[in-house]
N, C-alpha and C positions, 0 to 999 in steps of 0.2 A: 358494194356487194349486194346483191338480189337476198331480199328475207329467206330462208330457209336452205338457201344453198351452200357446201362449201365445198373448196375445191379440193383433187384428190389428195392433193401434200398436206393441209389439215384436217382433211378425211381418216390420212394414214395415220398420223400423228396421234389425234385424240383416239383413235381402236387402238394403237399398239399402247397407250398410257394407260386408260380405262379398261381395256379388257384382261381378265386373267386367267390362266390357261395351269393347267397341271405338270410339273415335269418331275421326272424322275433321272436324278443328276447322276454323274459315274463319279463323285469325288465330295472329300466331306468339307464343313468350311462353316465357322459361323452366322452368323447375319452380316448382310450387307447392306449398308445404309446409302440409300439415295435421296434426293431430296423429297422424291415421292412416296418415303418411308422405309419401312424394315422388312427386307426381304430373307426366308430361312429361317432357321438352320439347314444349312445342305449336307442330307447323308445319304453317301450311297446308298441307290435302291430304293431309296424313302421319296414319296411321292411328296412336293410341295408346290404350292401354288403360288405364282410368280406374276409381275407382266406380261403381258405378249412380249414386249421389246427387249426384255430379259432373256425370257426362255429364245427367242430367236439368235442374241448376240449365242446365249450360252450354245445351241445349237450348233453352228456357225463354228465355236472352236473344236467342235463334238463334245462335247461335256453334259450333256444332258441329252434323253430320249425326252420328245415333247408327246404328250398325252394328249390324242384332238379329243371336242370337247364333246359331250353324249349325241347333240344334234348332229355329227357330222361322221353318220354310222349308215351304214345300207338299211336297216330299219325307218331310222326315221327319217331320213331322205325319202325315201319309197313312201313313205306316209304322207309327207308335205305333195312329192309329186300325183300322190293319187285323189288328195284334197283340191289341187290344181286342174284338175283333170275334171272330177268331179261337178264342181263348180266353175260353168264354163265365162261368169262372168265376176267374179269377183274374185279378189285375191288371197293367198292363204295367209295366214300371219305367219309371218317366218323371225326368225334372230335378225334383230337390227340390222347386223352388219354381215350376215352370213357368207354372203360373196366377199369383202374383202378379207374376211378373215382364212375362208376355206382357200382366196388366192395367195394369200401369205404360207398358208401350212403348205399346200404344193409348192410354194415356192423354196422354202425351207426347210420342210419335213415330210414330205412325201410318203420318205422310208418309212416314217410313224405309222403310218397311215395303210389301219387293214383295207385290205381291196381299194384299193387307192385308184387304180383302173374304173370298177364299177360304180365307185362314188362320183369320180368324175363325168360320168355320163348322165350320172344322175342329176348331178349338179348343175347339167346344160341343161337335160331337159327341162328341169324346173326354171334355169333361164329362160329359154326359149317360149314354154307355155307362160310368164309371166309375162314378156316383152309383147308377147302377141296381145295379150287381155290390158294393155295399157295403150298400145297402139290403138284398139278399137276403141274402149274411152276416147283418146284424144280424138279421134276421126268424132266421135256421136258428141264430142264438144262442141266441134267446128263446123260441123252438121247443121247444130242447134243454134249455136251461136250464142250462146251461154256467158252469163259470169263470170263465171267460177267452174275452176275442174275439178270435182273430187274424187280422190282414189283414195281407198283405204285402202291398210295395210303396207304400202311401199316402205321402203327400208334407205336407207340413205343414197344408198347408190343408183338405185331406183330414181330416186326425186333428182340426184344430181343432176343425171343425163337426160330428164326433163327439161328440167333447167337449162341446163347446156344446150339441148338442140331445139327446146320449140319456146322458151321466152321472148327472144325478141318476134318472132313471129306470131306469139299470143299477143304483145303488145304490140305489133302494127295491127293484126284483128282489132284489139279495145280499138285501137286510135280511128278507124277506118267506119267503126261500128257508128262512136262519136262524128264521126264526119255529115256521115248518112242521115242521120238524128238532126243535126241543125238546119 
């Protein structure tokens, strides 16, 4: 496996273990013990803080509203997107994993999710103006014919699809650069 890459099924995996998320259960119950610790007490109404992979099973039976998490509000979306905007070459720092988590909660929790509509657009466009300002790095690498690529700020999923679509083709660049040189 390539240093810093992993693929989406251990991508999912370690966000839905590490990350944790708010819910607010419809049903009362003590702690649950998993191997990844003690989760609850569950009381109706009462807001507790869970796994992702929890709060989506419990979703999933409907037994709990999930709380998305403050970054994932028309506010600060509109904020990241206008830092993006802004800054027409560098990237904004955004939550690690913000895309797979905000595609999790659409995928699970929607309903949660005030203006669920307008965050989603939101959510592209700060795609879209990120893919654009990463595209153009890699072009002014390949330009240049450089090293090394560095982008700050990318978040996992970012670097993944990196990875996945322009590694081997960085490494026939190195190999080809190496050719020339001898």
């Amino acid at each position: 496996m390539q240093q810093g890459y992993i693929n989406a099924e251990m991508s999912d995996f370690i966000i839905q273990h590490t990350t944790f998320i708010n819910i607010q259960p419809n049903f009362d119950l003590d702690k649950l013990q998993f191997i990844s610790g003690y989760f609850g007490p569950f009381k109706i109404n009462q807001i507790v803080e869970v796994p992702l992979w929890v709060a989506i099973e419990l979703k999933k039976k409907n037994k709990c509203r999930v709380i998305p998490p403050e970054w994932l509000s028309i506010e600060r979306l509109q904020q990241k997107l206008d830092e993006e905007t802004i800054n027409e070459s560098e990237l904004a720092r955004m939550e690690q994993y913000y895309f797979e988590i905000s595609s999790i909660m659409f995928s699970y929790c929607r309903d949660d999710i005030k203006d669920d509509d307008k965050i989603k657009l939101l959510l592209e466009d700060i795609k879209t103006r990120r893919e654009s300002k990463i595209q153009k790095k890699i072009e002014e690498f390949i330009a240049r014919g450089s090293e090394a690529l560095k982008i700050n700020n990318l978040n996992q999923h970012e670097r993944n699809k990196i990875y996945s679509n322009f590694y081997g083709d960085l490494k026939k660049l190195r190999q080809l650069k190496l050719l020339a040189e001898s």
